[in-house]
C-alpha positions in Angstrom: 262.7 33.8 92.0 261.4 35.3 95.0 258.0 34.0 96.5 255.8 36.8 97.2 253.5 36.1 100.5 250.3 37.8 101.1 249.9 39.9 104.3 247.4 42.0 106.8 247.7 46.1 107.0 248.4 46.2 110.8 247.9 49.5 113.3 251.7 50.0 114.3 252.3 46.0 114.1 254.1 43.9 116.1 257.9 43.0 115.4 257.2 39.6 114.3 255.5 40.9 111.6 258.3 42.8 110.5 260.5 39.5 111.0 258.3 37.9 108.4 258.5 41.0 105.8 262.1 40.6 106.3 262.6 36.4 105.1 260.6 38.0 101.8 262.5 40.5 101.4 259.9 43.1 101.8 258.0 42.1 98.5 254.6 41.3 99.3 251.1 41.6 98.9 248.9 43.8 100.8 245.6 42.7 101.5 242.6 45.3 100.9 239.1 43.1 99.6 239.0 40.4 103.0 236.5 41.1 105.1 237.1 43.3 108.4 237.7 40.1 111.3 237.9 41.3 114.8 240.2 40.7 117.6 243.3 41.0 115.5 246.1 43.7 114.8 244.5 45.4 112.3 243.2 48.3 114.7 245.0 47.2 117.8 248.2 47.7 118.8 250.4 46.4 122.4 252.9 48.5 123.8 254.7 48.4 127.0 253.4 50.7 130.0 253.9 50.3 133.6 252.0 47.5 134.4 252.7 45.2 131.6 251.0 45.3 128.0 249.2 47.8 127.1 246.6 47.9 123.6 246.3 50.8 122.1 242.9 50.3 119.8 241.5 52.1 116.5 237.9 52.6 117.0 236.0 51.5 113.9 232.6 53.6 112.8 229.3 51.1 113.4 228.6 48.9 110.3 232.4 47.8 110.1 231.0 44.2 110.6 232.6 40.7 109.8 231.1 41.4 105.6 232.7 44.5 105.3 235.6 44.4 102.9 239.0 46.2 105.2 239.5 48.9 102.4 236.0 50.6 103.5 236.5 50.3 107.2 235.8 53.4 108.1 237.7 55.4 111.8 235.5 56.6 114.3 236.2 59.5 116.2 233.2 59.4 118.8 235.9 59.5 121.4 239.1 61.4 121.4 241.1 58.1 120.9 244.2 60.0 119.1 244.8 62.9 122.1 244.2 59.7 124.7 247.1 57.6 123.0 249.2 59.6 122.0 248.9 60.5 126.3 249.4 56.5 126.5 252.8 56.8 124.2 254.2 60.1 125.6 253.1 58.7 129.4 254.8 55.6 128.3 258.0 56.4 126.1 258.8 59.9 127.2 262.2 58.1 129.1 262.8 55.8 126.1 266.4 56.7 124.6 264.3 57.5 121.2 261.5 58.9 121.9 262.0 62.4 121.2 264.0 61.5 117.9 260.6 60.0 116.6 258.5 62.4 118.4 257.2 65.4 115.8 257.2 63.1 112.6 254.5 60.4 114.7 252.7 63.2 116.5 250.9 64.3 113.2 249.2 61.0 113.0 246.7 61.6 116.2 246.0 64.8 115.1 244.6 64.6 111.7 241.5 62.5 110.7 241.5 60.0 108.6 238.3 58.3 106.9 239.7 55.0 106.2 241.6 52.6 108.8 243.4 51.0 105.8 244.6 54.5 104.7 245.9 55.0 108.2 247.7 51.8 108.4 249.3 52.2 105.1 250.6 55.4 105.8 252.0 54.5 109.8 253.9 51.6 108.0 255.5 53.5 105.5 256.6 55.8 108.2 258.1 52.6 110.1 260.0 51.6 107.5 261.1 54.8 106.5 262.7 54.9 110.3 263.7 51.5 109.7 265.3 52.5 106.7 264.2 49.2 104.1 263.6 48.9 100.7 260.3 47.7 99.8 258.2 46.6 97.5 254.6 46.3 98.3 251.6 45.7 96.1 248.1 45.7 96.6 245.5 42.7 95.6 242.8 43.6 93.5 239.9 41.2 94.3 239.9 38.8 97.4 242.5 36.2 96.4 241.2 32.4 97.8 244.1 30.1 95.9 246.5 31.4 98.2 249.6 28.8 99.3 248.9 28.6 102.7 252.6 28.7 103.7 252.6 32.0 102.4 249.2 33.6 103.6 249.7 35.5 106.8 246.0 37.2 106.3 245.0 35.1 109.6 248.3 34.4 111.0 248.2 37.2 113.5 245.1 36.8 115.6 244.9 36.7 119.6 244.5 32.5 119.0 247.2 32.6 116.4 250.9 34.3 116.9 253.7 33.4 114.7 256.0 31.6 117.2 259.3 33.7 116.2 262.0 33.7 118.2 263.6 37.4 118.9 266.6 39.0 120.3 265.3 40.8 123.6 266.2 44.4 124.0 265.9 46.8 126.6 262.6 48.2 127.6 261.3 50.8 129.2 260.2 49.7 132.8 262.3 46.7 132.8 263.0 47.6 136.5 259.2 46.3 137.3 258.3 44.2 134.3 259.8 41.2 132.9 261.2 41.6 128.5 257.4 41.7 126.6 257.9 39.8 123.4 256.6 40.7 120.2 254.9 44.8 121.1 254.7 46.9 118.7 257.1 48.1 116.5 256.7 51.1 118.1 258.7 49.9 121.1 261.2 48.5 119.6 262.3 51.5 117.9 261.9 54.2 121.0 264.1 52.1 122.7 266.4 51.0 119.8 266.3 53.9 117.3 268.4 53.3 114.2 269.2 49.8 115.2 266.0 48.5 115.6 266.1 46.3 112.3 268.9 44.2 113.9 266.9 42.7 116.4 264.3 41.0 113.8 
């Protein structure tokens, strides 16, 4: 029987998260009830720009502290963070091979408001792996779940003092004329640059 592993909702996450949905065959657990932690991919994303990385990050509204559970999280829109990345993705994509193929089905996501970050999330990483073109099988927990196998709880896994080490198949990446291959970006880069065969490279 399958194990079923229990993971983060990530902001356009990185490919090593996608390397791990793959060993379980996309049949996981979502996480909704933990409580919002900082400094992690849940509202940040890393993408490739001129000068190296680049993070791309989802303002939260004020009271989004450590206690409150990742399901409320609520967007702020205090500043116009959708128009400025979706600048940051055209600026930085607009000469990838696939940029235009994903162009008008990724645009509509800076443009309309949503309330809830784990709303947003959910729906960007549908429309990955729609692109990617998996099957999957995601469920959602209904409480916070502590008696978790900790080989199989990713909830913390992703943090910028804890990457899963996963070795991946470099690809070619915009600005590789000035910058050395960026391991692990977002998903985001792999598939401007790789379109349709993205999924072989995790």
């Amino acid at each position: 029987m399958q194990k079923t592993a229990i993971f983060p909702l990530f902001y356009l996450p990185p490919i090593n998260y996608f390397t791990l949905l793959k060993a379980y065959d996309y049949n996981i657990l979502l996480e909704k009830f933990e409580h919002f932690p900082k400094q992690t991919y849940r509202n940040r994303a890393t993408i490739a720009s001129p000068n190296g990385s680049l993070d791309l990050t989802v303002p939260v509204a004020k009271g989004s502290k450590i206690h409150t559970p990742f399901k409320d999280v609520k967007i702020s829109y205090d500043v116009k963070w959708q128009r400025l990345q979706w600048l940051s993705l055209q600026a930085c994509y607009r000469s990838s091979a696939y940029f235009e193929f994903y162009e008008d089905s990724l645009a509509p996501f800076y443009e309309k408001r949503y309330t809830f970050l784990f709303d947003y999330n959910q729906e960007l990483l549908n429309w990955v792996l729609k692109h990617l073109k998996v099957d999957h099988h995601f469920t959602f927990t209904n409480t916070y779940q502590q008696d978790v196998d900790a080989a199989d709880d990713y909830r913390m896994a992703f943090t910028k003092k804890n990457v899963p080490q996963i070795e991946g198949k470099p690809y070619f990446q915009v600005f590789s004329d000035r910058n050395e291959f960026i391991s692990n970006l977002s998903i985001v880069d792999l598939l401007f640059n790789q379109g349709p065969q993205a999924k072989l490279y995790f």
